[in-house]
C-alpha positions in Angstrom: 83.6 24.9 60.8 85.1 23.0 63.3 82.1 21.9 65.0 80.7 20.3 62.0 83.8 18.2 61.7 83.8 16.9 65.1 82.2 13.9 65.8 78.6 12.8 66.4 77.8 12.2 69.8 75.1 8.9 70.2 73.2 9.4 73.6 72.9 5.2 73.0 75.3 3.1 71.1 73.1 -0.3 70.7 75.2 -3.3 69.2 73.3 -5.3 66.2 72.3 -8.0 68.5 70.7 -5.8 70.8 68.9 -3.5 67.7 67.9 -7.2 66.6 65.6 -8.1 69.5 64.5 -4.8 69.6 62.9 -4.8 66.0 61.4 -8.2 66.6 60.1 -7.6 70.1 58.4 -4.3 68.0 57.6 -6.4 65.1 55.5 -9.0 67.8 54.1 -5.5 69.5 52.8 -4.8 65.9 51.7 -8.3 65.1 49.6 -8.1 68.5 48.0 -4.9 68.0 46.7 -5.6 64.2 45.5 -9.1 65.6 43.7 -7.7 68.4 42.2 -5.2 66.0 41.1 -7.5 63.4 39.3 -9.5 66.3 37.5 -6.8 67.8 36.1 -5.8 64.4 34.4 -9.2 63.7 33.1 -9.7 67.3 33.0 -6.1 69.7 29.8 -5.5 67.8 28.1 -8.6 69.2 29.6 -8.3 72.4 28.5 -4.7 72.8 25.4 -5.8 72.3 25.5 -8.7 74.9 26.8 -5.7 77.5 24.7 -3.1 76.4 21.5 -4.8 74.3 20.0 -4.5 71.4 20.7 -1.5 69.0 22.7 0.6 71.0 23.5 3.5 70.2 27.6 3.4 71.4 27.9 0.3 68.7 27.1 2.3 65.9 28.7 5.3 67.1 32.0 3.4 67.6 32.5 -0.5 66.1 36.0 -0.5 67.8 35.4 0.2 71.5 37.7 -2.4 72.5 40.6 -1.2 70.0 39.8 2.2 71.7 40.3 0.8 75.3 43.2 -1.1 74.0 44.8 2.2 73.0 44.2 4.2 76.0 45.6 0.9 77.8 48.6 1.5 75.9 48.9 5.7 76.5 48.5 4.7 80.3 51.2 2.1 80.2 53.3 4.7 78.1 52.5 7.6 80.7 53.7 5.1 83.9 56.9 3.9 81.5 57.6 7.6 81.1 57.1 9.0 84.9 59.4 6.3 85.8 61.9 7.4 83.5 61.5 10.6 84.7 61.2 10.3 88.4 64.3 7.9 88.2 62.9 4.5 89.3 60.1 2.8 89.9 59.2 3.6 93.2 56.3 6.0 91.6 55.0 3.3 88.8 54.5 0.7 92.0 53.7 3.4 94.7 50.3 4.3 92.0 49.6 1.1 91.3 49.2 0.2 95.0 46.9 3.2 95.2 44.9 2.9 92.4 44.2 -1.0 93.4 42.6 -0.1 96.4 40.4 2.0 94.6 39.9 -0.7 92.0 38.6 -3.9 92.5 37.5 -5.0 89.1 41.4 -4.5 87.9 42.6 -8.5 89.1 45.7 -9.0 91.0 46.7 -5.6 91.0 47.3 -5.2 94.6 49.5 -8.5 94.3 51.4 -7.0 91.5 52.3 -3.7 93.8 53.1 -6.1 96.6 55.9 -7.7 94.3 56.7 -4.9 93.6 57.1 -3.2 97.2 59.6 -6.3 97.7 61.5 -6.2 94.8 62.1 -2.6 95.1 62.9 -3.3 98.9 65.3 -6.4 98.1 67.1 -4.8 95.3 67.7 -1.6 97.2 68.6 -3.1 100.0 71.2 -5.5 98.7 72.6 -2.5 97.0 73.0 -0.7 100.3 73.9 -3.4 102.2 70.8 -3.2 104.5 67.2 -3.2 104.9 65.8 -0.8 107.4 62.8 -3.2 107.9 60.5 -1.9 110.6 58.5 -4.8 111.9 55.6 -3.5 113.5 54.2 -5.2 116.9 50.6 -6.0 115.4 52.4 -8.8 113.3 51.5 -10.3 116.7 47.8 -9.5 116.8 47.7 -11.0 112.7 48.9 -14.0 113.5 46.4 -14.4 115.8 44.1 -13.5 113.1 45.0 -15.8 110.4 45.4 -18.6 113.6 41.5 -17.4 113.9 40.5 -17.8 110.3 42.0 -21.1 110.6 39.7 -22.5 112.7 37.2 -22.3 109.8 39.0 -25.6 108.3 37.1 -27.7 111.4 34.3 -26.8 110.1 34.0 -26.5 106.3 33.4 -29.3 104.1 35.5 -27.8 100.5 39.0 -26.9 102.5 40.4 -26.6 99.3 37.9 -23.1 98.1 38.7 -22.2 102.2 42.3 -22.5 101.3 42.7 -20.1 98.2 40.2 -17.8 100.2 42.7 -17.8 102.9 45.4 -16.8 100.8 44.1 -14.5 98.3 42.5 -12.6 101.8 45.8 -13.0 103.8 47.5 -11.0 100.8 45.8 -8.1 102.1 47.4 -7.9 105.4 50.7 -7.4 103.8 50.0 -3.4 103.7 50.5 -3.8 107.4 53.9 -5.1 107.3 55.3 -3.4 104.1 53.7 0.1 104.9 55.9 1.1 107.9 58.5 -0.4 106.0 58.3 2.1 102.9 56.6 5.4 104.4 59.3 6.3 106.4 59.0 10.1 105.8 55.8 13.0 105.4 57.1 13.0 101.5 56.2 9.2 101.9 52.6 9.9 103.1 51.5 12.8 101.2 53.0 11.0 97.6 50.9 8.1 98.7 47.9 9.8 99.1 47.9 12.2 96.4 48.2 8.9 94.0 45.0 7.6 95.9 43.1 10.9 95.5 44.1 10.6 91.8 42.7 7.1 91.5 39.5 8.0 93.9 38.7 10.9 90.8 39.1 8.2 88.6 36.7 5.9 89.7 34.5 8.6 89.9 34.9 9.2 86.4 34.1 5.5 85.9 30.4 6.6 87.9 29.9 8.7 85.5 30.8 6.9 82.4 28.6 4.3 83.8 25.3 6.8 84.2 25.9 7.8 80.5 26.0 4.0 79.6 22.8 3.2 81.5 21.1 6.4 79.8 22.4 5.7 76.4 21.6 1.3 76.7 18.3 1.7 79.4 20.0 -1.5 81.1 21.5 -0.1 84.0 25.4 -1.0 83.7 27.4 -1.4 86.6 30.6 -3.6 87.8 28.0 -5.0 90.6 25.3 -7.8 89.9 21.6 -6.8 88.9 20.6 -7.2 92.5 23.0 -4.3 93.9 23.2 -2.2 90.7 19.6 -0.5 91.4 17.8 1.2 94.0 14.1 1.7 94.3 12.7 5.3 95.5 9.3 7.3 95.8 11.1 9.3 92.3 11.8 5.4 90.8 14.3 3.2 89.9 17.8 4.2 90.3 21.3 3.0 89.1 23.9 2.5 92.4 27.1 3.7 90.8 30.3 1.3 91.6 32.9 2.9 89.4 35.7 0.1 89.6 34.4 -1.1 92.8 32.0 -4.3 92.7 29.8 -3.5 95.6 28.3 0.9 95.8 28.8 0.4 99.5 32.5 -0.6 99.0 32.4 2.5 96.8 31.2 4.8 99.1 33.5 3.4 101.8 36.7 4.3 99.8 35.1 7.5 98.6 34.0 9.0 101.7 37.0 7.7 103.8 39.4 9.6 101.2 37.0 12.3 101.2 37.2 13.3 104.4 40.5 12.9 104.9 41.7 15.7 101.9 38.6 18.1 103.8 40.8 17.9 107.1 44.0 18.8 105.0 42.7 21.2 103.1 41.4 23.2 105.7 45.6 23.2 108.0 46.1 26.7 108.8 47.9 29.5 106.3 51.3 29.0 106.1 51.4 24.7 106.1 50.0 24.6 103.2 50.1 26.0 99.9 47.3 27.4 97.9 47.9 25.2 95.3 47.7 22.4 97.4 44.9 23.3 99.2 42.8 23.5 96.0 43.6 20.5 94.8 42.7 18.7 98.5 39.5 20.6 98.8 38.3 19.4 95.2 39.3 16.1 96.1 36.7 16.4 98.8 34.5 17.7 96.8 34.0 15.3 93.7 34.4 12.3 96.1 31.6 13.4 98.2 29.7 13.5 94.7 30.8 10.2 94.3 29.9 8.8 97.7 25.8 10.6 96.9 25.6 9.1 93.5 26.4 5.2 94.7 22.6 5.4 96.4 24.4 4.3 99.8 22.8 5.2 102.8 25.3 4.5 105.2 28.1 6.5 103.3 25.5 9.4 102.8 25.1 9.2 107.0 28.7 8.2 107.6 30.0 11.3 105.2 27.7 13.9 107.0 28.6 12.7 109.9 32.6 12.9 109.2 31.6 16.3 107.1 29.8 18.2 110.5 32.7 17.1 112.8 35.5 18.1 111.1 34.8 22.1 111.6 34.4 21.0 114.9 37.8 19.7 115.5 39.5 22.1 113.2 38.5 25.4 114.0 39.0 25.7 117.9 38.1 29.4 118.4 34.7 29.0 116.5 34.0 25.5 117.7 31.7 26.5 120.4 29.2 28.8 118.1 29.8 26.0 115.7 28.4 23.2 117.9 25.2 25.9 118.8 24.6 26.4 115.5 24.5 22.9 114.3 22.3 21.8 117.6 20.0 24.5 116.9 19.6 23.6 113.5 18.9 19.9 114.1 16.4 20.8 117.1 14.5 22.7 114.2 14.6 20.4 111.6 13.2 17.7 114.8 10.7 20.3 115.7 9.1 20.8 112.5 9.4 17.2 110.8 11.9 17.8 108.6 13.6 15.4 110.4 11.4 12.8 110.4 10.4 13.7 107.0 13.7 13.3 105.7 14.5 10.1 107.6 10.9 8.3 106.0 12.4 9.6 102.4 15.9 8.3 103.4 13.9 4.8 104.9 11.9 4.3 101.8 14.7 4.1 99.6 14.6 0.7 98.8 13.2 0.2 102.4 12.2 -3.8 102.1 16.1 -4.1 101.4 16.4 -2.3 104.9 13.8 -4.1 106.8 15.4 -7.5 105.0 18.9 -7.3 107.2 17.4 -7.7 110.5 16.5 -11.0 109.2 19.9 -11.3 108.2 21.4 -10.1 111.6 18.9 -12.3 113.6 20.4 -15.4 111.6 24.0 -14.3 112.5 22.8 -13.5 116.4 22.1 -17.2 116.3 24.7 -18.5 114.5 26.9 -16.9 117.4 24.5 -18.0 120.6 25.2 -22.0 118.7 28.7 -21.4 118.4 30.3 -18.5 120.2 33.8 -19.7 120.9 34.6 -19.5 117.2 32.0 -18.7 115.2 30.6 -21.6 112.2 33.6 -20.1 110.6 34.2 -17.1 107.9 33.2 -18.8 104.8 30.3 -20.9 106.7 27.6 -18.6 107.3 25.7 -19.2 103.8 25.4 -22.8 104.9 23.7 -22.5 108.3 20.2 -22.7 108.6 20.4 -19.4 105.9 17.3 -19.4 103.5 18.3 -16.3 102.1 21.5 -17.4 100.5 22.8 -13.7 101.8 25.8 -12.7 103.7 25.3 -10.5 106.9 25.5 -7.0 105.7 27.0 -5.7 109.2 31.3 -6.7 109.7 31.0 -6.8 113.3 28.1 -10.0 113.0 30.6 -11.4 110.5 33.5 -11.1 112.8 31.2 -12.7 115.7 29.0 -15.1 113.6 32.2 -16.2 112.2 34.9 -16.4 114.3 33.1 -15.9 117.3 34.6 -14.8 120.9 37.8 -15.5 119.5 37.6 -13.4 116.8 35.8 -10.2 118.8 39.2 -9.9 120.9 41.1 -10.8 118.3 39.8 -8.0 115.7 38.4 -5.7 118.6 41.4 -6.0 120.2 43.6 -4.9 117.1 41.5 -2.0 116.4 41.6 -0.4 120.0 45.2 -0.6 119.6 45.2 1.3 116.2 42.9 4.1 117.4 44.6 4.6 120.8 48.2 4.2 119.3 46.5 7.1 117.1 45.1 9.0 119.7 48.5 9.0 120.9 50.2 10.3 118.5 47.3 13.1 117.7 48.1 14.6 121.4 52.0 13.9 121.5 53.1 14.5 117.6 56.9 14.5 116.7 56.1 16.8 114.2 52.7 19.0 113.5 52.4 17.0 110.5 51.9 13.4 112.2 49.5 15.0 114.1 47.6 15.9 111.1 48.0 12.5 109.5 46.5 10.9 112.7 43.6 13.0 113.1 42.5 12.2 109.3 43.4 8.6 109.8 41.1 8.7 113.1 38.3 10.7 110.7 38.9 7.8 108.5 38.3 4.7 110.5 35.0 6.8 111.6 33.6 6.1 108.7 34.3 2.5 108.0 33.2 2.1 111.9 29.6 3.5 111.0 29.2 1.8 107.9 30.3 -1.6 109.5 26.6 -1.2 111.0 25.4 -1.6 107.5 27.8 -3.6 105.4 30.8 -5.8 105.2 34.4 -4.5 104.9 36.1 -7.3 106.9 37.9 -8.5 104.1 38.6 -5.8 101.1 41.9 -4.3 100.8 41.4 -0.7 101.3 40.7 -1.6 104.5 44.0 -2.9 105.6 45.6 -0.5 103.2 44.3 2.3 105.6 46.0 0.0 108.6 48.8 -0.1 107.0 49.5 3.9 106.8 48.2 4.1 110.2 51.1 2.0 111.3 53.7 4.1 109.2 52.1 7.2 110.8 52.2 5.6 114.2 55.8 4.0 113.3 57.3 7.5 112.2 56.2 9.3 115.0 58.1 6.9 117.6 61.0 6.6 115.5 61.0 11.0 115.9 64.9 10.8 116.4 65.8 9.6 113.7 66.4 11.9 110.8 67.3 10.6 107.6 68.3 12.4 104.4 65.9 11.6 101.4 69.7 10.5 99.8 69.1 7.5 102.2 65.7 6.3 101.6 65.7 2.9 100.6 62.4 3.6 99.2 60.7 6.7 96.9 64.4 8.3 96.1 64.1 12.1 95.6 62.2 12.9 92.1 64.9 14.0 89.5 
């Protein structure tokens, strides 16, 4: 009896002003929501059609696709509203949306969004705590010199205004660098990172997917990429190249196989580091993104993957490494022996092989674009303009880094990579902790594959490039910082999950 006389407790007490905004900022959600629906009803069927063409099936299977999306749109932003209620800040919200924009390239200004949000988080935090353990890291140096190279491109272009926002929107990227080492100061750092970009790979595989199924359903192959990347021609026919939220398949297979081979090598630490649990989840990780990186049609992430795929046994498994290595020798000597080698390279060739003869063209016009300017290059956003009938780009990063930035560039960007893999190297053979080891070797696997399929296409300039850096140089960071130990309690960034 006396607990029903005491009084109610409310977990929130709001005062009428407050309840007042509240009910009109719902009563505007509302209004928005009915708006947008009534919208889509009169036009999604004709723009469905405009994607998909005539009488498609999806339209009269579902008139509201768009209220759909908008609804799953909302669930999503309800799912990241509640983890950060539940994790106790936003650390996690702005941590996945970092990872799932350099998976995504078709989601605009994501990756500046995260950024923001990385210095917000950073600011805030620190003015709290009355400091900012900012960890500068020494390629700032080697940037600068970048950007200083990029610049030159202004002496030579004749719209500095498109250079300019080109510039900017590019030089956003290299922020991963300097934020990174800033943020993952811990292994809990690393691994959360990753596991959200593992996440978002699977995602984006499931985009692959929902675009096959689109393409079957429509016949119009639908893809994120133009007509003239979105199909490949082979001795079975024509082909869709899968980009799930990428815009290009080979930037697709780049962020899929990189990942990819990078959850192999962690799945496969030895009992006891790793949980079962854990271990699953890495190891199908692997797996659907290598089923990814095959369905984009990309022969250099096919060769690249393999490549990454055959070594990592190698490297991993010391005691069997030797009958390893025989085996796999043997078994290539046979396949050269009987033409299945050669067989399977002609297959490989003929898949959309006038594409393939089509780049040395390409290449031959960056070769000279060099030999006329080598000191520094006709400039990055130049090489369309000279003597190019072809109206293409070089599909190989290290012509674009010589055609356009020339000698200057080579050291420049050369130079910067050499440091990264030796600094890596480094800390592969002196670790502060068996886990940096592991991190380095997978980073090392990592930059493998971007370094074969630089032979083939261009990855100068996309994010998940420097978003790789960036980690490196937390990994690289963390393991010369090995005496100091913090407690989580004093992590500026990522507090421990409540």
């Amino acid at each position: 009896m006396s607990e029903l006389n005491r009084e109610p407790i409310l977990t929130t007490d709001f005062n009428s002003k407050t309840s007042l905004w509240r009910g009109l900022a719902l009563v505007l959600v509302g209004w928005l929501v009915a708006f947008f629906v009534k919208n889509d009803g009169i036009f999604s069927r004709r723009i469905q059609i405009d994607i998909l063409g005539p009488n498609p099936s999806l339209v009269n299977d579902m008139p509201y696709l768009g209220s759909v999306l908008l609804i799953l749109v909302g669930l999503l932003l309800i799912f990241l509203v509640g983890l950060a209620i539940k994790s106790g800040s936003i650390d996690r919200v702005v941590l996945g949306m970092f990872a799932f924009s350099l998976n995504a390239d078709v989601v605009p200004m994501l990756f500046q969004i995260s950024v923001i949000g990385f210095c917000y988080i950073l600011v805030d935090r620190g003015l709290r705590q009355r400091r900012i353990p900012f960890r500068l890291t020494p390629m700032v140096v080697i940037m600068a010199l970048m950007i200083l190279s990029y610049s030159v491109s202004f002496l030579q272009t004749t719209q500095p205004l498109s250079l300019i926002s080109n510039m900017i929107y590019r030089s956003t990227y290299m922020l991963s660098v300097v934020l990174l080492p800033a943020l993952l100061v811990s292994r809990r750092h690393l691994d959360t990172l990753f596991d959200f970009m593992l996440v978002a790979a699977i995602i984006t595989v499931g985009a692959e997917i929902a675009q096959y199924i689109l393409t079957a359903m429509s016949d119009r192959i639908i893809t994120f990429s133009p007509g003239s990347y979105n199909h490949v021609v082979t001795p079975f026919g024509i082909m869709p190249r899968l980009t799930g939220l990428m815009y290009h398949p080979n930037h697709q297979s780049n962020i899929l196989a990189t990942q990819a081979v990078m959850a192999l090598w962690f799945s496969l630490q030895p009992k006891g580091t790793i949980n079962r649990r854990r271990r699953m989840f890495l190891f199908a990780g692997y797996v659907i993104l290598a089923f990814g990186t095959v369905v984009t049609m990309s022969r250099s992430g096919w060769l690249s993957i393999a490549i990454a795929t055959a070594l990592v046994p190698l490297i991993r498994f010391k005691k069997v490494a030797p009958w390893y290595f025989l085996t796999v020798v043997g078994v290539c000597l046979l396949a050269y022996t009987t033409g299945l080698a050669e067989a399977g390279y002609k297959l490989v060739h003929d898949i959309n092989g006038d594409s393939a003869d089509f780049r040395w063209h390409i290449d031959d016009i960056a070769l000279e674009a060099f030999f006329s300017r080598p000191w520094f290059g006709v400039g990055t956003s130049n090489f369309l303009d000279f003597f190019n009938p072809y109206q293409l780009e070089v599909h190989d990063t290290y012509l674009q880094i010589a055609s356009g930035m020339g000698i200057f560039g080579i050291l420049i960007f050369g130079g910067y990579i050499l440091a990264v893999i030796t600094r890596l190297i480094h800390v592969a053979l002196t670790p502060a902790s068996p886990a940096y080891r592991e991190w380095a070797i997978a980073l090392l696997f990592g930059l493998m594959i971007t370094g074969i399929q630089s032979f083939f296409a261009m990855f100068l300039w996309i994010k998940f490039l420097w978003g790789v850096f960036g980690i490196a140089e937390s990994v690289i960071m963390n393991n010369r910082d090995k005496n100091n130990r913090l407690s989580p309690n004093d992590f500026i960034f990522l507090p421990p999950q409540r």
